[in-house]
C-alpha positions as CSV (number, residue, x, y, z in Angstrom):
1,X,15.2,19.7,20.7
2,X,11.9,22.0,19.1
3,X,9.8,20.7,16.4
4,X,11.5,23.2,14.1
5,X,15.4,22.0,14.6
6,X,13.8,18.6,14.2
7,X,12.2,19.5,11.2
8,X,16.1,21.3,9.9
9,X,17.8,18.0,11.0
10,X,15.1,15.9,9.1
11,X,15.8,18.0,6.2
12,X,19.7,17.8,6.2
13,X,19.5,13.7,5.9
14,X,17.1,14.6,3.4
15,X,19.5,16.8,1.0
16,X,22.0,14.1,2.0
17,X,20.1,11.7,0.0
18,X,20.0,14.7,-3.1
19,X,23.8,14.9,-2.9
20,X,24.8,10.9,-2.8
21,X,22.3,10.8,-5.7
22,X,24.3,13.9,-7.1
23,X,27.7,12.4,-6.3
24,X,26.5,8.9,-8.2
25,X,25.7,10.5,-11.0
26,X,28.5,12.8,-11.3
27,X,30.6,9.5,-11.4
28,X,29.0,7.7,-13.7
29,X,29.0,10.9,-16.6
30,X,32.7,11.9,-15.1
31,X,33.8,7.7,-16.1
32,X,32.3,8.1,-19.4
33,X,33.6,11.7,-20.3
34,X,37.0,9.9,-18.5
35,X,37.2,7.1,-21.2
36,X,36.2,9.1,-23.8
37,X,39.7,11.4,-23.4
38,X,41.5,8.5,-22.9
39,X,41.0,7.4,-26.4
40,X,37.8,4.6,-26.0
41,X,35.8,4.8,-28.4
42,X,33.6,2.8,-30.8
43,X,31.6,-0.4,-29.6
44,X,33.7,-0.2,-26.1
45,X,32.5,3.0,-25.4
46,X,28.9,2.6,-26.6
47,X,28.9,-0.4,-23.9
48,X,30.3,1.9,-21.5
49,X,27.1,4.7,-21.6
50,X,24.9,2.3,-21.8
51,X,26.0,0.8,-18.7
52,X,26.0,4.3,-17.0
53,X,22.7,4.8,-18.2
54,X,21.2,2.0,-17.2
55,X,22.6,2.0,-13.6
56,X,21.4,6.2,-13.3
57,X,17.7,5.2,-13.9
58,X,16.7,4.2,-10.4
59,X,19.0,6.9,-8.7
60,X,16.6,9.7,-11.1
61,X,13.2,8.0,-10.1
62,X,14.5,8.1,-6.5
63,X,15.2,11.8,-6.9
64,X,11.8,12.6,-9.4
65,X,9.6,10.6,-6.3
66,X,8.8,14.5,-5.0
67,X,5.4,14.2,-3.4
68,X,5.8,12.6,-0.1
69,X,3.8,9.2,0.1
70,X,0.5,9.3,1.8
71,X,-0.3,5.8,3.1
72,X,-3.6,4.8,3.3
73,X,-6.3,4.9,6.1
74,X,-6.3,1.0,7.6
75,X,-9.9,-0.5,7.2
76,X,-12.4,0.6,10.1
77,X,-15.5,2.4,11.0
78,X,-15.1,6.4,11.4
79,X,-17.2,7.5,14.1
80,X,-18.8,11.6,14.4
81,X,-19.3,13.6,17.7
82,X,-23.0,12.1,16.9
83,X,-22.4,8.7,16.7
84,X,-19.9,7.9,19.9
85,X,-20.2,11.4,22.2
86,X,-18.1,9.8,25.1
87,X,-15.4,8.9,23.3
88,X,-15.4,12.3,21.4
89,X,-16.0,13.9,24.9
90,X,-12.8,12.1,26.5
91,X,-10.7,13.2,23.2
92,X,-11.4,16.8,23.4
93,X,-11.0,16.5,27.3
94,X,-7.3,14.5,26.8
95,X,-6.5,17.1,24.2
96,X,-7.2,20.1,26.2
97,X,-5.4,18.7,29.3
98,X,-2.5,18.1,27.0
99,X,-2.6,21.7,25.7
100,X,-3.1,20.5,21.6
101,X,-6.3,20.6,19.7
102,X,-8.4,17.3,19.3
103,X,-8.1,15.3,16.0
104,X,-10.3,16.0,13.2
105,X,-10.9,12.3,12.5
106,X,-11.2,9.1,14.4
107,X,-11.4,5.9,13.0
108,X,-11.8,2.6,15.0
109,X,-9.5,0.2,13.5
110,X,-9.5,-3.9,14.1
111,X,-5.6,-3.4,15.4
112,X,-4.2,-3.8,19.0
113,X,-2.8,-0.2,18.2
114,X,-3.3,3.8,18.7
115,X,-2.0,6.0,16.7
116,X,-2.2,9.9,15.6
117,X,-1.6,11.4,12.6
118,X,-1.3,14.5,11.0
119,X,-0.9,15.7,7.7
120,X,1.8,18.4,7.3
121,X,2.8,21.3,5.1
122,X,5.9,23.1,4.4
123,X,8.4,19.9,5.5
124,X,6.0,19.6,8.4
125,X,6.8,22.9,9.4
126,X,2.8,24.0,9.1
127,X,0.2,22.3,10.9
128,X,-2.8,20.0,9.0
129,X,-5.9,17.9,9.8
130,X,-5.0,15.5,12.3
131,X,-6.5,11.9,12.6
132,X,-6.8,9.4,15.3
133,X,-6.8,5.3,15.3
134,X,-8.0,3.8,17.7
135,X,-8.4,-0.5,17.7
136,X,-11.6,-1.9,18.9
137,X,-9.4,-4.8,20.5
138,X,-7.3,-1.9,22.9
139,X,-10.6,-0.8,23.8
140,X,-12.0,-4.4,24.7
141,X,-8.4,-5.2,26.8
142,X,-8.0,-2.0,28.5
143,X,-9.7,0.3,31.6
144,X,-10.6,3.6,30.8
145,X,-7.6,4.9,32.8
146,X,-5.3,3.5,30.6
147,X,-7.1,4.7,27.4
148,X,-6.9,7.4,28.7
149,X,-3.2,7.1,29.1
150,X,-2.5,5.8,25.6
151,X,-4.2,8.9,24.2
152,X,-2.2,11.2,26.2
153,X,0.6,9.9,25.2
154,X,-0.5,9.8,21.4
155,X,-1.0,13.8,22.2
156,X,1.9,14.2,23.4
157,X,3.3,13.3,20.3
158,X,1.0,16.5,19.2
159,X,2.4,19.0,21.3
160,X,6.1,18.0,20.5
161,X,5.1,18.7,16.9
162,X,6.5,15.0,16.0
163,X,3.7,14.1,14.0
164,X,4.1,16.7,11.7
165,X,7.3,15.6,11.0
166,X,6.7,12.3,9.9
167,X,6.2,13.2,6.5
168,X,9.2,14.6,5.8
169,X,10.9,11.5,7.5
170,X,8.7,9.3,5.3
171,X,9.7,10.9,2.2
172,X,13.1,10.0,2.9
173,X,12.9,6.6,3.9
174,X,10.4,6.0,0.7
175,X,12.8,8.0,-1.6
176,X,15.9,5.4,-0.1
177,X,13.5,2.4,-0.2
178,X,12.6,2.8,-3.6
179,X,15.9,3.4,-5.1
180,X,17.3,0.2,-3.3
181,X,14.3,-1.7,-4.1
182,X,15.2,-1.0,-7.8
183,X,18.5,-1.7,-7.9
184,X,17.9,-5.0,-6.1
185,X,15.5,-5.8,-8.7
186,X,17.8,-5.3,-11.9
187,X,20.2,-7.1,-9.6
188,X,17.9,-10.0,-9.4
189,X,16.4,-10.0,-12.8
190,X,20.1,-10.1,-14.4
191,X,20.5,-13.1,-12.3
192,X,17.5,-14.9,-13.4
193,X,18.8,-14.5,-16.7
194,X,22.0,-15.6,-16.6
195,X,20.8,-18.8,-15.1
196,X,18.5,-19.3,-18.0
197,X,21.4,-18.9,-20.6
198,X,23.2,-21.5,-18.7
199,X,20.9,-23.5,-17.7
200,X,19.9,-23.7,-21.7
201,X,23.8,-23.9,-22.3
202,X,24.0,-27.2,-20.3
203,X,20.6,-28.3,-21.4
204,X,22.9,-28.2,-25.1
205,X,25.9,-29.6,-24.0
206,X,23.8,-32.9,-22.4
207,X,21.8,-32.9,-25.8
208,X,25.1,-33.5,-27.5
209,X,26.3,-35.9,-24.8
210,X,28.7,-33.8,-22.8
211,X,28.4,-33.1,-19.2
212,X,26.7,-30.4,-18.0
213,X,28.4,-27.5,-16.3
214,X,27.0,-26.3,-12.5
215,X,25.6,-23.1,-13.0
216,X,27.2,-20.0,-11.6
217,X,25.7,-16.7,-11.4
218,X,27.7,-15.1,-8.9
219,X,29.3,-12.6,-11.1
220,X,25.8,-11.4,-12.3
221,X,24.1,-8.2,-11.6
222,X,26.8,-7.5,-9.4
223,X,27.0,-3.7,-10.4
224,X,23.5,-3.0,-9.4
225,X,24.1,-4.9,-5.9
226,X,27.1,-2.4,-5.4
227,X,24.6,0.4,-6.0
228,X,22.2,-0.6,-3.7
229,X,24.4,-1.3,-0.8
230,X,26.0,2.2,-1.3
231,X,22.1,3.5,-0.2
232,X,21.9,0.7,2.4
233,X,24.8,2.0,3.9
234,X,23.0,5.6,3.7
235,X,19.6,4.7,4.3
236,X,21.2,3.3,7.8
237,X,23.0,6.1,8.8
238,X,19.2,7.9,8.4
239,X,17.7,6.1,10.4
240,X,20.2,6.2,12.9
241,X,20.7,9.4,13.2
242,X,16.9,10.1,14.4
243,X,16.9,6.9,16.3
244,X,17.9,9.0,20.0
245,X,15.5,11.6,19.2
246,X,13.0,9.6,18.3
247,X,13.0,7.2,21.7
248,X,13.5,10.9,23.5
249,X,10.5,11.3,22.5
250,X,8.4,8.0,23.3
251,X,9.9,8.6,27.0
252,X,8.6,12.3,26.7
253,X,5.0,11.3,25.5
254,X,5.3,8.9,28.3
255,X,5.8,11.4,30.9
256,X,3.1,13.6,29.6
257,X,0.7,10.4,29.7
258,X,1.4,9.5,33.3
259,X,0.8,13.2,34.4
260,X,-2.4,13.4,33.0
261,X,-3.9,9.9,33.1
262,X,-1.8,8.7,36.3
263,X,1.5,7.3,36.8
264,X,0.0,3.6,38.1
265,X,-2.6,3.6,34.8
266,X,0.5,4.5,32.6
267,X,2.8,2.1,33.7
268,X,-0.3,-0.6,33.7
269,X,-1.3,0.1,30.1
270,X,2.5,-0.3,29.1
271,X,2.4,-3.6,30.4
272,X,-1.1,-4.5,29.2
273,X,-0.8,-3.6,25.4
274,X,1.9,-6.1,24.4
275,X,-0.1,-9.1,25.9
276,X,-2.9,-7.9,24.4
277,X,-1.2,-7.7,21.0
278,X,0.0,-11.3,21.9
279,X,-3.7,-12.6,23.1
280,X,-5.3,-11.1,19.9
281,X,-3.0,-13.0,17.7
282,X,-3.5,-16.1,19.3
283,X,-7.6,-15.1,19.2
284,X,-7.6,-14.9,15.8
285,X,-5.7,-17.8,15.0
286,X,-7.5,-20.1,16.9
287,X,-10.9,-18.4,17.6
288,X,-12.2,-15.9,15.4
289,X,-10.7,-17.4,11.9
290,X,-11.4,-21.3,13.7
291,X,-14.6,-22.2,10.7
292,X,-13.2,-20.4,7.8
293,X,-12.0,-23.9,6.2
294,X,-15.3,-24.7,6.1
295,X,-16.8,-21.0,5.0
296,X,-18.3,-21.0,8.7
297,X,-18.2,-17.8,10.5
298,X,-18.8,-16.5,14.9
299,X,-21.8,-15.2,15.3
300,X,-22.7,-11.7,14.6
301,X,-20.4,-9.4,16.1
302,X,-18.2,-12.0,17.8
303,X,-15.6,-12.5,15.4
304,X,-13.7,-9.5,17.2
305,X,-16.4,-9.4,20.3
306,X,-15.5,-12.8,21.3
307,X,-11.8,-11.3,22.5
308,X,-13.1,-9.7,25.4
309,X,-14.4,-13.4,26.5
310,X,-10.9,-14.9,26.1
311,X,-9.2,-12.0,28.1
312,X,-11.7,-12.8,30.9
313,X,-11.0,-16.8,31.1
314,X,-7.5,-16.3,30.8
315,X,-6.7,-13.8,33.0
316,X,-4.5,-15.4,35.1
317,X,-2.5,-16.4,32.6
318,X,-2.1,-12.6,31.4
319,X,-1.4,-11.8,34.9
320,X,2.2,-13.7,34.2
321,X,2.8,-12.2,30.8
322,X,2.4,-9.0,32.5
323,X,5.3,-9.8,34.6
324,X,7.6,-11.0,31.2
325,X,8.0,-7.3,30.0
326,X,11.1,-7.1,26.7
327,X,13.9,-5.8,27.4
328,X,15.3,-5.2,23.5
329,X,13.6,-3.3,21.1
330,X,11.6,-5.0,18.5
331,X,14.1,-3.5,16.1
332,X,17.3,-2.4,15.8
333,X,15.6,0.7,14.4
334,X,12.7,0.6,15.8
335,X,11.4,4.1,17.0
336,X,10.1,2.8,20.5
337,X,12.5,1.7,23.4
338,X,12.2,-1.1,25.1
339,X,9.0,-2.1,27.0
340,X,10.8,-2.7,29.6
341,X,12.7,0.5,30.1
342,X,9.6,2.4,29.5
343,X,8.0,0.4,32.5
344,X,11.1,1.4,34.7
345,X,10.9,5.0,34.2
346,X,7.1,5.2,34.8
347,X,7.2,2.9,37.8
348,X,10.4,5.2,39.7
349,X,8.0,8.0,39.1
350,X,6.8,9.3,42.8
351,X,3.1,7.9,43.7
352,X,0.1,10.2,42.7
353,X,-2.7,8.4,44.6
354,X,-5.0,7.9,41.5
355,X,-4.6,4.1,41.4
356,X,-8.7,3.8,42.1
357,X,-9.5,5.7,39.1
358,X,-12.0,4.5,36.1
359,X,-11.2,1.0,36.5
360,X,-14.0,-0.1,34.0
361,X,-13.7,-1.0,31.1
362,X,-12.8,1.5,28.0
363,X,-15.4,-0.7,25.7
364,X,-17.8,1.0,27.5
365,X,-16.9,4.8,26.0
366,X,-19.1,3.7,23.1
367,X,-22.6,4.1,22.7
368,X,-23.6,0.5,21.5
369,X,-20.6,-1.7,21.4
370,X,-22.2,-5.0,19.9
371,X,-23.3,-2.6,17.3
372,X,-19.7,-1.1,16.6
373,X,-18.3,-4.8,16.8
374,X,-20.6,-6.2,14.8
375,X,-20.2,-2.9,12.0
376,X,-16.6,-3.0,12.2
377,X,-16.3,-7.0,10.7
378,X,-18.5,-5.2,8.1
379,X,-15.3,-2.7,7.3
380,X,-12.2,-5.3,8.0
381,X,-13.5,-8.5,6.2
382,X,-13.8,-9.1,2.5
383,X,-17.0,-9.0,1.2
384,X,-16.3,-13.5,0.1
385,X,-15.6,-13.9,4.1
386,X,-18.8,-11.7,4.8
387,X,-20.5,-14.3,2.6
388,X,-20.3,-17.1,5.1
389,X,-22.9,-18.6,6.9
390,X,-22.8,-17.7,10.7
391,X,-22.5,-20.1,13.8
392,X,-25.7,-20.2,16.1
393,X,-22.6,-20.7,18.7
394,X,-19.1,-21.0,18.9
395,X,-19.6,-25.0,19.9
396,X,-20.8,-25.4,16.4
397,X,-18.0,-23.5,14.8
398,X,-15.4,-25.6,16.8
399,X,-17.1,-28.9,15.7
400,X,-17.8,-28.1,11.7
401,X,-13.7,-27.2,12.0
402,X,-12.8,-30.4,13.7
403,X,-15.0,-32.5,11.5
404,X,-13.4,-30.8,8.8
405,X,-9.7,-31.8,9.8
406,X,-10.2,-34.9,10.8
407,X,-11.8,-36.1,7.4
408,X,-8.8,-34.5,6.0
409,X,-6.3,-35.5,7.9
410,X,-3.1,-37.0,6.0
411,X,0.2,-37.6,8.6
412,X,3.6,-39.3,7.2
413,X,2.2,-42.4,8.2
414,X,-1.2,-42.5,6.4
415,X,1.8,-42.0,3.3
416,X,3.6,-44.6,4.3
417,X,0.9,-47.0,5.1
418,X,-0.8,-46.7,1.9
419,X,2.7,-47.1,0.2
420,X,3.4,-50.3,2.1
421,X,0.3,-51.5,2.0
422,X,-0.6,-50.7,-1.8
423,X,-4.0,-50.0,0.1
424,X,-5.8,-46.6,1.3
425,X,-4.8,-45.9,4.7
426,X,-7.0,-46.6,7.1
427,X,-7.0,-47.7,10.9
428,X,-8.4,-51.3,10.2
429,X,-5.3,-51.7,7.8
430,X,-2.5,-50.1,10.1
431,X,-3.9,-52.4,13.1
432,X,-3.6,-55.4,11.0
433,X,-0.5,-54.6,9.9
434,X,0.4,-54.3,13.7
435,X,-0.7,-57.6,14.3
436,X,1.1,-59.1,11.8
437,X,4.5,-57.9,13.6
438,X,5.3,-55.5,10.6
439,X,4.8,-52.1,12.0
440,X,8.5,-51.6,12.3
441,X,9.1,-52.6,9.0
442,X,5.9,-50.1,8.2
443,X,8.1,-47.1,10.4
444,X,11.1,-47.4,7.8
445,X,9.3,-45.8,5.0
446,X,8.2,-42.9,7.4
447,X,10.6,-39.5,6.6
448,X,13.5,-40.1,8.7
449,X,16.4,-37.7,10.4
450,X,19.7,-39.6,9.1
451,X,20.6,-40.4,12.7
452,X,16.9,-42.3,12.9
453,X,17.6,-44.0,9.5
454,X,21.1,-45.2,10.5
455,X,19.9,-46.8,13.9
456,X,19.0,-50.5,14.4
457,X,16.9,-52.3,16.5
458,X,16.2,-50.5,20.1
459,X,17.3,-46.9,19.1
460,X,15.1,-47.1,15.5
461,X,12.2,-47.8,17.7
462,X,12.7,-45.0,20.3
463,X,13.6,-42.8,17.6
464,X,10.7,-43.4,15.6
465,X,7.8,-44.1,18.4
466,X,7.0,-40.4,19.2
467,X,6.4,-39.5,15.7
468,X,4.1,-43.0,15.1
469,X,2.0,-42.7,18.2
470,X,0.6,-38.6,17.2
471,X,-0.2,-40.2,13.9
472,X,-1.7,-43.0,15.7
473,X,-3.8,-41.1,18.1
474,X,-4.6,-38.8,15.3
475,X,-6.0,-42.1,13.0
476,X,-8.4,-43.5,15.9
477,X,-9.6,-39.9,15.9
478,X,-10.5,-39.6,12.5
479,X,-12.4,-43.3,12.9
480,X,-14.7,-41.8,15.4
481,X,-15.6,-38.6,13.5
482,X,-16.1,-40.3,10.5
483,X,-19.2,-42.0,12.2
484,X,-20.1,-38.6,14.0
485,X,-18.6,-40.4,17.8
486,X,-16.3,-37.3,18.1
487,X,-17.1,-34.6,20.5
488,X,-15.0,-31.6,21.0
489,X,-15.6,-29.4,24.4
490,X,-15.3,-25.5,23.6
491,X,-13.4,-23.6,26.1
492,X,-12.5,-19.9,26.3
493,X,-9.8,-20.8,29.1
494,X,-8.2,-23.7,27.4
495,X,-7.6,-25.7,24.3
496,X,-10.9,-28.0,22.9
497,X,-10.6,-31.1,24.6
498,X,-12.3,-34.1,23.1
499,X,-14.8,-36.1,24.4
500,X,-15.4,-40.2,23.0
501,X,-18.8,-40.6,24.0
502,X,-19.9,-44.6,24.7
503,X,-16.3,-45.7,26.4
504,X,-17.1,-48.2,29.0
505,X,-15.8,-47.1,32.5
506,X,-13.8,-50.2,32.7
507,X,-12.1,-49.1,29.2
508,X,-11.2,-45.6,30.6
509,X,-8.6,-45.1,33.6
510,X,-9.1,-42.6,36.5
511,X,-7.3,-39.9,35.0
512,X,-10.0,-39.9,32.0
513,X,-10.6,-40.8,28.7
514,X,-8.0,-39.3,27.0
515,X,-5.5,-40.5,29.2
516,X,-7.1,-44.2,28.2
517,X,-6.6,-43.4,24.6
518,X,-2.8,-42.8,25.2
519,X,-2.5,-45.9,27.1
520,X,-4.3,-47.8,24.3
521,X,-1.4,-46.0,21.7
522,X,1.5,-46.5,24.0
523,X,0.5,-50.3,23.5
524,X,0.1,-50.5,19.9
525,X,3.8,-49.1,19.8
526,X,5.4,-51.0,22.5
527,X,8.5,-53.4,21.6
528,X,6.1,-56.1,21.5
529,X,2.7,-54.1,20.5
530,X,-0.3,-54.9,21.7
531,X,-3.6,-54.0,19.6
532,X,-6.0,-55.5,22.1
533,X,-6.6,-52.0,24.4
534,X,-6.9,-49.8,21.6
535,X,-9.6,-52.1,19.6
536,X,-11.6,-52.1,23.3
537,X,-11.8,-48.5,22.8
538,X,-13.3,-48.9,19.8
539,X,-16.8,-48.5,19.5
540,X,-18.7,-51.7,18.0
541,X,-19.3,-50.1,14.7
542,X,-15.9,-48.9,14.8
543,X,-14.2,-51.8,15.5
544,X,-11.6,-52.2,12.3
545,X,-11.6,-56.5,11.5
């Protein structure tokens, strides 16, 4: 199917949405004119209007939205011919290969993502200025072959004029959005105001000594909820109906990528970018955002530039999420088939013998990459963030976060202890309380599943021992980094381990220190605890009396 029977179809679901509006409408004036021949009139007619009125406001801003929305450009850094040639040089060259003309723009984004753009005239029937994304992250986890299939695929989009439709397509899924959006919300604000009538009623009714009634807003804004499922039900079907075409199209752009950049570097870069959307998640969670409890930022250009060092210790791990490819989309109406099914396709394609081709990596396209990482935290983060004082090293970032937490830290059982106890909770007290055989008493008063609470004896204590001995481990912890004992190893291939500096070797098993300090735990907790490991773990100073 061309660009312009695309561009008709797009249009007919389009005037579909016109007409339902239409239809709606015409029922709402054609009940009122209705009950006026039939004789209502006066107050019960009045009511009657009104209620047409009110529910044909959100279908006429739905059909008054004309201008299609234009979304904004995502924070990033947009680069000139002059400021990154190779990349620009590798465009143009994709683009010509792929028989489109380059974008006007690119703008490197902080996303795991590419995408083109273009903006449309004339239902998208007239070419505009195009626009490329491209994420500094896709850069850092790809070779330039597979760049170099992503952007033939993003072109390919070009040449099958699909970008040019998406504003027409946009329009009407904003135009259905909005108009269920705001029927939801008189739907919802009806609700909230029938439960504040009643719930004043009852408020009444207990003033006077009566009993109050349950509240019940079922029955409220149920009109507008009626409404807004009748454009569900549309807004479904229009999505729907481009669904095939649009997944056509993904396998088409596919095709077009693997002929140009390779079929081997195509069907590679399919399986690379969802781990790398995976792996920059988890590197933000746990890396890059690690100090900002404690207003403590990477060092310069690491806060994205340190995602190339995680891809690099981990990469045997990545080598087996390569292998665990999805097989659904990641919606039901989701524009892109399955990973999977992409991979298939590419991989059944005959071999071309371009397996060996620019294997480096794409970070290297651009002219100064520690300066584009470093200007590119100067586009994405806020300008409080920006304010932060910077690590000398990500060792320092990891402890300042840790020492953080730890002084922080509050479990279940710190509230329980200090409850029982009528005490802060410390170590020194939960230990004595240990001691004095109470610490099953103590595990009563920690939140319990009603299976736990209803056990006795044995099972209490084997339901409730997991949950005591993290809490545990987490309190002796705390002891040693409140008197600065606590080390934490930084590691770019594994979690941060921690280190108790001082333990005598007799204290510590084989298998390490941390393997001693669970030991020392299990005891505490045991049917008949036993303090006496833990405490010779302790540290002199440490040493709870």
């Amino acid at each position: 199917m061309g660009a312009t029977l695309r561009a008709l179809r797009a249009l007919v679901l389009l005037c579909g949405f016109y007409l339902l509006s239409l239809l709606l409408l015409a029922v709402l004036a054609g009940a009122d004119v209705a009950a006026y021949l039939w004789g209502l009139r006066g107050p019960a007619l009045l009511k009657l209007v009104i209620v047409s009125a009110l529910l044909a406001v959100p279908v006429l801003r739905g059909v008054m939205m004309l201008r299609t929305p234009r979304g904004e450009d995502p924070p990033g850094i947009e680069v000139t011919e002059a400021d990154e040639p190779g990349l620009w040089a590798l465009v143009r060259e994709l683009a010509a290969a792929t028989g489109t003309r380059a974008p006007d723009r690119i703008l490197l984004t902080a996303d795991v993502n590419a995408a083109v753009g273009e903006h449309s005239r004339l239902l998208g029937l007239l070419p505009g200025p195009r626009r490329l994304y491209l994420g500094v992250p896709l850069l850092t986890g790809l070779t330039e072959a597979q760049l170099r299939s992503v952007l033939a695929h993003e072109y390919g989009h070009f040449t099958g004029g699909d970008t040019r439709l998406s504003a027409l397509v946009v329009r009407g899924r904003a135009q259905i959005a909005r108009v269920i959006g705001q029927f939801r919300a008189k739907a919802d604000g009806k609700v909230a105001a029938e439960r504040a009538r009643q719930e004043q009623a009852s408020a009444e009714r207990v003033a006077k000594g009566k009993k109050a009634r349950n509240v019940d807003t079922g029955g409220a804004g149920a009109t507008y909820r009626m409404m807004a499922s009748v454009y569900t039900l549309y807004g479904k079907l229009y999505l729907r109906a481009s669904l095939t075409t649009a997944r056509a199209q993904e396998y088409a752009a596919d095709l077009a990528a693997a002929r140009i950049a390779g079929r081997d570097a195509t069907a590679s870069a399919l399986r690379q970018i969802p781990v790398l959307a995976t792996s920059h998640e988890f590197y933000l969670d746990s890396y890059a955002t690690l100090g900002l409890p404690v207003h403590l930022l990477p060092p310069r250009g690491q806060f994205f530039g340190g995602f190339g060092r995680l891809l690099t210790a981990r990469e045997a791990e990545l080598v087996k999420l390569r292998d665990r490819l999805p097989t659904e989309p990641a919606s039901p109406y989701g524009s892109h088939p399955p990973i999977a099914e992409r991979v298939r396709r590419i991989e059944a394609l005959p071999a071309d013998g371009r397996a060996e081709e620019a294997t480096g990596t794409a970070l290297a396209l651009l002219t100064d990459p520690q300066r584009t990482l470093a200007a590119l935290e100067d586009a994405v983060l806020s300008d409080e963030v920006l304010a932060f004082r910077r690590a000398a090293e990500w060792q320092e970032l990891l402890d300042a976060s840790m020492a953080e937490g730890m002084s922080s830290v509050n479990t279940p059982l710190h509230r329980a202890l200090a409850d029982y106890t009528g005490r802060p909770a410390t170590l020194s007290a939960l230990l004595e309380v240990i001691d004095d055989g109470r610490l099953w008493r103590l595990a009563e008063r920690l939140p319990l599943s009603e299976q736990a609470a209803a056990a006795k004896g044995r099972a209490f204590r084997e339901f409730v021992r997991p949950r005591l001995h993290g809490s545990l481990r987490t309190m002796v912890l705390a002891e040693f980094s409140a008197r600065s004992l606590l080390q934490w190893e930084f590691s770019w291939a594994r979690a941060a381990t921690v280190r108790l500096p001082g333990w005598a070797s007799e204290n510590t098993p084989d298998d390490g220190p941390e393997a001693a300090l669970d030991a020392a735990v299990d005891a505490a907790l045991a049917d008949h605890p036993d303090t006496a490991p833990l405490r010779a773990l302790l540290p002199p100073a440490a040493t709870p009396v």
